[in-house]
C-alpha positions in Angstrom: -71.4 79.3 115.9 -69.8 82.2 116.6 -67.1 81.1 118.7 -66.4 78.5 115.7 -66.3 81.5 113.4 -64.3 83.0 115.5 -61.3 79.8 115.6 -61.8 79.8 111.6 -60.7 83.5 111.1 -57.9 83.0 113.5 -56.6 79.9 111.7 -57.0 81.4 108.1 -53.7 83.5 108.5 -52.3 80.3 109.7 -53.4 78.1 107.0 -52.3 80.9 104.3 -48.7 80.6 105.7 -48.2 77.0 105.5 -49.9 76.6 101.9 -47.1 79.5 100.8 -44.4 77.6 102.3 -45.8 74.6 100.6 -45.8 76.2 97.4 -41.8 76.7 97.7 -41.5 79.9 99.7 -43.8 82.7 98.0 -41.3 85.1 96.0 -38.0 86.7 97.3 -36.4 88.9 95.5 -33.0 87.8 93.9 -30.0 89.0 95.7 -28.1 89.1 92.7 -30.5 91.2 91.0 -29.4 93.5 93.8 -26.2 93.1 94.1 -26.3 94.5 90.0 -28.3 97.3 91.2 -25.8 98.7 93.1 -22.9 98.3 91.5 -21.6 101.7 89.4 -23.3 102.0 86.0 -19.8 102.1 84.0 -18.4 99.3 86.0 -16.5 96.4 84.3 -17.9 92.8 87.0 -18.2 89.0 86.7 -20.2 87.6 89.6 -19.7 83.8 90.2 -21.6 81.4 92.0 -19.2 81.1 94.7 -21.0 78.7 97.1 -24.1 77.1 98.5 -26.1 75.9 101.0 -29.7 75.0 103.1 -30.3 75.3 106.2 -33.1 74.0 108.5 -35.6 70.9 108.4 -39.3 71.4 108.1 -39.0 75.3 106.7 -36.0 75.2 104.9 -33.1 78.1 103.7 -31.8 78.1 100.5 -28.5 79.8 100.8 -26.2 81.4 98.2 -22.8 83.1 98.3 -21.2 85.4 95.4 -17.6 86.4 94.5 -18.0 89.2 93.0 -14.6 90.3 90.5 -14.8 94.2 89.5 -12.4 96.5 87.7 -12.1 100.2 88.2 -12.1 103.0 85.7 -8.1 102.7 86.3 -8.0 99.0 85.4 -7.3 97.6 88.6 -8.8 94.2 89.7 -10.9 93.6 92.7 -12.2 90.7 94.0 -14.7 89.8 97.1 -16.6 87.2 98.3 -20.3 88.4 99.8 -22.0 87.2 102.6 -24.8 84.6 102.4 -28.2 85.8 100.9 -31.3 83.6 100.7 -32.6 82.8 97.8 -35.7 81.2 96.9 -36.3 77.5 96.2 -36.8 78.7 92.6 -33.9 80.7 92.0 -31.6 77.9 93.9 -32.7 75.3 91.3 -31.9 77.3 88.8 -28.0 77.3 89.7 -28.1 73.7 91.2 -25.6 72.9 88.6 -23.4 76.0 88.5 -21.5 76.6 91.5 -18.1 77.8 90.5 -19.3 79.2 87.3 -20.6 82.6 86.3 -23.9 83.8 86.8 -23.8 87.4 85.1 -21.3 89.8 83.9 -21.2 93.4 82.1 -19.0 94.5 79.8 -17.0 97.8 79.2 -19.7 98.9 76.3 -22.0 98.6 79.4 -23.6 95.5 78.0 -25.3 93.1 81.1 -25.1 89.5 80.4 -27.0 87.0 82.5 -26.2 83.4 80.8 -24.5 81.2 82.7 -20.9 80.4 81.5 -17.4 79.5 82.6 -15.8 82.2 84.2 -14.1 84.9 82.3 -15.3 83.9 79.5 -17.8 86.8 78.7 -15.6 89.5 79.8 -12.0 88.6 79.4 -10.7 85.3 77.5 -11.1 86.4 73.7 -10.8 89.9 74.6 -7.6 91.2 72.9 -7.4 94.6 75.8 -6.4 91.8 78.4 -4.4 88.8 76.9 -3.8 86.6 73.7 -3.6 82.9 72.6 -0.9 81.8 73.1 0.3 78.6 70.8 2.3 76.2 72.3 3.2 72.9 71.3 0.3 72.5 68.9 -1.8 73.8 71.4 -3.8 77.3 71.7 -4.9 78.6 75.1 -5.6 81.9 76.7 -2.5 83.8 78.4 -3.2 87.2 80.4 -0.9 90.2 80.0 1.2 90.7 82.9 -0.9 93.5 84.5 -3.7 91.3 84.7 -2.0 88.2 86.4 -4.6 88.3 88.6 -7.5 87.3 86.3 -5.5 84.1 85.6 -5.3 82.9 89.5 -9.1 83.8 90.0 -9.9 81.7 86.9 -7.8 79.0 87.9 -5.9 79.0 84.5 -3.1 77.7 85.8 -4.3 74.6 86.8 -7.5 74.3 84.8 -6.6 75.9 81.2 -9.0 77.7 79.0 -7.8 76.0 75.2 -9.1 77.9 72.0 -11.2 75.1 71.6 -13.3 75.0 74.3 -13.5 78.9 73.9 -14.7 78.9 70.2 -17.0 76.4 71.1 -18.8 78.1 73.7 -18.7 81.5 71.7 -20.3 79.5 68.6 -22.5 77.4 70.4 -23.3 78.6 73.6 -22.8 82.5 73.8 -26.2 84.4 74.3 -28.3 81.5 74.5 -29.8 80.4 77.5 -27.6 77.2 77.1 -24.9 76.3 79.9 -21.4 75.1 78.7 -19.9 73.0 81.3 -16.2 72.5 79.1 -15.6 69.8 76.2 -17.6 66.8 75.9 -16.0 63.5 76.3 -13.5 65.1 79.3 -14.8 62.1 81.7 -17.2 64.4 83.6 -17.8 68.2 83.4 -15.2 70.9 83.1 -17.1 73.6 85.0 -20.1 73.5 87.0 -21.5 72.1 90.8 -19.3 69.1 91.4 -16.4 69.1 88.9 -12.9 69.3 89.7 -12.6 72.8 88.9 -15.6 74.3 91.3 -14.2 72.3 94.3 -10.6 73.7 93.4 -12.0 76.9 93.3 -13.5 76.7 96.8 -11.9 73.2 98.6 -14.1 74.4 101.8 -17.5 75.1 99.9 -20.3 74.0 102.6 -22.1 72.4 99.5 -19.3 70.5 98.5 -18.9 69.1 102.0 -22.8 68.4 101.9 -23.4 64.9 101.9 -24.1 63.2 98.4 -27.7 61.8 99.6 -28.3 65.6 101.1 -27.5 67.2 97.8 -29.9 64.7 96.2 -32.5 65.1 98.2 -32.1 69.0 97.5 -32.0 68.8 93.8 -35.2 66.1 93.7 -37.1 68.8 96.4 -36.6 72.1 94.7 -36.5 70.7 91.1 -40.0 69.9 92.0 -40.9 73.1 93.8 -39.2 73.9 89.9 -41.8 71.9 88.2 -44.6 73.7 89.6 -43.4 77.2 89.4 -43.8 76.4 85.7 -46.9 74.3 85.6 -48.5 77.6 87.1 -46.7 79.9 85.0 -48.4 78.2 82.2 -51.8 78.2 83.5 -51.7 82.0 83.8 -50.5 82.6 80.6 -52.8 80.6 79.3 -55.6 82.2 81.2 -54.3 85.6 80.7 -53.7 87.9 83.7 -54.9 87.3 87.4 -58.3 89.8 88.2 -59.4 90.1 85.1 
C-alpha cells in the first residue's frame, strides 16, 4: 500500500500538468500589457498586430509579433517591429482575426485605447495636428502633412486609402465599443484584418500568412474552443461568486 501511495503522489504533479495544458495553457501574462507598461507615460504609440504564429505538435506555442509606431516629445516618428512573445491560447483567439490591424493605442491627452481598429485610425486619421481630407474628384480621403509622410507609408495609404467614409463610419459606429471594423461592407471581402489584401501587403512574409489554409483552420477551430471554455468557466464563477469562499 505504501509503495502505491507512494507512485500516486509522484504522478499527481504529473497529472496537474497535463490537465493545465488541457485546459489551454493555465494563464500567461499578456505581452502587450507589458509592452504598455513600459513605454513612457506621456508617449504618443499605436501597436499593431504585426504577425503570427504556433509552434509545436502535442504542446503547442501560440506566437505573436508587434510593430510598435511611437512619437517623441519632438514629434518625430518611430517605428519597430518586436521580437516574438507567447501568448496564451486565450489571448491568440482573441486577435485571430486582426493581424495587420491595431490592437491598442494612447493618445497625446494620455488616453489608452484597447479596441481593436484599423490602423491610425485612433490616433492620427481625423486628427487635424497631423493631416486633412483632402477632396478630390468627388472623393474625400485622409492626406498627411508633409512632416508626417511617414505615417502614410506605415498605414499603407498609398495603396490602401482611408476615404471619409469608411472613417465616419467607424468613428460613429465602431469607436469605443468593443466592436471591430474590418473597412466597408460590400468591398468583396474585408478591408483590414487576418487575411485581407491589406494585412498581407503590410507584411508579404508574415509566417501566418504562409501558414497553410487547413493549418490556420485547424488553429482557429482549436483555440476558439479553448475560447469557449475560458467563458463557460468564467460564468460558473461569477455565478458562484468568488473561489474559497
Amino acid at each position: 500500500m505504501g509503495k502505491i501511495k507512494s507512485t500516486v503522489l509522484l504522478a499527481l504533479p504529473i497529472i496537474m500538468v497535463m490537465m493545465l495544458f488541457s485546459c489551454g495553457g493555465g494563464y500567461k501574462k499578456s505581452p502587450l500589457d507589458e509592452i504598455i507598461r513600459d513605454m513612457p507615460n506621456d508617449q504618443v504609440f499605436s501597436i499593431v498586430l504585426y504577425d503570427m504564429d504556433v509552434e509545436g505538435s502535442v504542446l503547442q506555442r501560440y506566437l505573436h509579433q508587434y510593430q510598435v509606431i511611437s512619437e517623441n516629445s519632438q514629434g518625430e516618428i518611430d517605428d519597430r517591429t518586436t521580437e516574438w512573445y507567447e501568448v496564451s491560447d486565450d489571448e491568440f483567439n482573441r486577435y485571430i482575426n486582426d493581424m495587420g490591424m491595431e490592437i491598442a493605442a494612447r493618445d497625446s491627452t494620455g488616453k489608452l485605447s484597447k479596441n481593436v481598429a484599423p490602423p491610425g485610425y485612433n490616433n492620427y486619421v481625423g486628427n487635424p495636428k497631423y493631416g486633412y481630407w483632402n477632396n478630390s474628384g468627388g472623393t474625400s480621403f485622409w492626406a498627411f502633412y508633409g512632416q508626417y509622410a511617414l505615417l502614410s507609408s506605415l498605414f499603407r495609404m498609398a495603396t490602401f486609402p482611408v476615404r471619409r467614409s469608411y472613417y465616419d463610419d467607424w468613428s460613429g459606429n465602431y469607436r469605443g465599443r468593443d466592436r471591430r471594423y474590418y473597412g466597408p461592407s460590400g468591398s468583396g471581402g474585408s478591408y483590414y484584418g487576418t487575411g485581407s489584401g491589406y494585412s498581407r501587403s503590410s507584411n508579404p512574409t508574415a509566417s501566418w500568412n504562409n501558414r497553410s489554409r487547413s493549418f490556420r483552420q485547424q488553429v482557429s477551430q482549436r483555440v476558439s474552443r479553448s475560447g469557449s471554455r475560458s467563458s463557460s468557466s468564467g460564468s460558473a464563477r461569477s455565478r458562484s461568486g468568488s473561489f474559497g469562499k
